[in-house]
N, C-alpha and C positions, 0 to 999 in steps of 0.2 A: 164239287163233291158228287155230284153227279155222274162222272163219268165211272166205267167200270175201271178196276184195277189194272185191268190189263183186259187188251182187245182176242184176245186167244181165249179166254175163261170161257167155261160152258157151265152155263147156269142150270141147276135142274129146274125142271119142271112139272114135275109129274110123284104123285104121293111116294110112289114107291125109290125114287130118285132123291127125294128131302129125307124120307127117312135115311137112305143106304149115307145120307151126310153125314146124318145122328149117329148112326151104326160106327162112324169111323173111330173105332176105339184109342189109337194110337193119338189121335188129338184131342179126343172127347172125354177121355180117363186116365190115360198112363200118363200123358203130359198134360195135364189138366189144368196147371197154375205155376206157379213159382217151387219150386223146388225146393228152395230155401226157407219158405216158407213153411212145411211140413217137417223140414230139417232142425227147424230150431224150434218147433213145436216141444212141448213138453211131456206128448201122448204115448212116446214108447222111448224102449230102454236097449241102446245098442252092447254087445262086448265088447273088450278091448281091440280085440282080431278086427271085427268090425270095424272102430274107430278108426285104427288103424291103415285103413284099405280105404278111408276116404279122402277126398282130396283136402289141400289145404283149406278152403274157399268153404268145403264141408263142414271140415273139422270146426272151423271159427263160428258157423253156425248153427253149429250140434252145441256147441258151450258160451252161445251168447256172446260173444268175444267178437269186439267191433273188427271189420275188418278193412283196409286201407284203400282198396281197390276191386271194379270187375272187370276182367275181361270183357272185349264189342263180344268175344263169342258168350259169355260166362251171365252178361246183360240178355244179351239176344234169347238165349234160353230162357232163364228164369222171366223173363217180363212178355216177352211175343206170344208165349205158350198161352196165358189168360186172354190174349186179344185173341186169339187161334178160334179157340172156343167161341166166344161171346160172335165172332163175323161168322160161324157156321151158324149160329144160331138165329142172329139176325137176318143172315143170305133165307134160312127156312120160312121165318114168320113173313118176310117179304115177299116170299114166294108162293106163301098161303095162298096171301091174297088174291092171287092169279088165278087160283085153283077152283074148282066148281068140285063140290064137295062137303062144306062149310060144317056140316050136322053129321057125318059121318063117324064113326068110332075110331076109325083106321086118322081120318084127318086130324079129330082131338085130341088123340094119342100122342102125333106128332105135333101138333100146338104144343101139349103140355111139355111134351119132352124138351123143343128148344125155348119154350118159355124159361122151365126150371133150370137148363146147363145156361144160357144166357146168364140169368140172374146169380145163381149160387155164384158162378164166377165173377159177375161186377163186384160182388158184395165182396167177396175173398179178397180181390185185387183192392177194393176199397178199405178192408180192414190195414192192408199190407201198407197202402198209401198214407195211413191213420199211423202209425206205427212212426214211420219214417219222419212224418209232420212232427209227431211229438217230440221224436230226438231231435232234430234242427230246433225245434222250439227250446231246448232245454240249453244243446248248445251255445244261441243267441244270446238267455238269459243269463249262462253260468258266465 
């Protein structure tokens, strides 16, 4: 566990490098978690056009409706996207450590920022994990 991911990675080092990791909006927010997860949330109200225009995979968890199968691609999205996050987060606090700087404003900033996307997302991916336990539990017992 030790070793890096791969021998080519260039690790930052430098405040201004941890942040521009933070900054990656594209893994840090747009793809932030599970997909699905937000999909089958109950916090907002599609139209039919809408519904319509989603894929099947979608549709079954815009309405709750167990679904049979994921795609390796359909999995790979919706689950890698939460480790994405949580290893940029932990590549920064690791990399804190390195840094001379410690009482800075600019360095706190970036603590807190990959503390809080680190965590929001375990937590997230830990509710999702919560969820999924329950139904195999149900299923076991029905």
């Amino acid at each position: 566990m030790d070793k890096k991911a791969e021998s080519a990675l260039v690790i930052p080092n430098s405040l201004p490098a941890l942040q521009a990791l933070l900054d990656n909006n594209n893994i840090m927010n747009i793809y932030m978690g599970s997909g699905l997860v937000e999909v089958g949330a109950d916090d907002f109200y599609i139209s039919g056009a809408s519904y319509n225009a989603l894929s099947e995979l979608e549709k079954q968890a815009y309405t709750w409706r167990p679904y049979a199968y994921l795609t390796v691609a359909e999995r790979n999205m919706n689950y890698s996207n939460i480790y994405r996050v949580v290893f940029n987060a932990n590549t920064v606090l690791e990399q804190l450590k390195k840094i001379d700087g410690g009482s800075s404003e600019i360095y706190n900033s970036i603590k807190g920022s990959a503390l809080f996307f680190g965590h929001m997302h375990f937590i997230n991916w830990l509710k999702y994990i919560v969820k999924l336990i329950k139904v195999a539990m149900l299923n076991i017992t029905s």
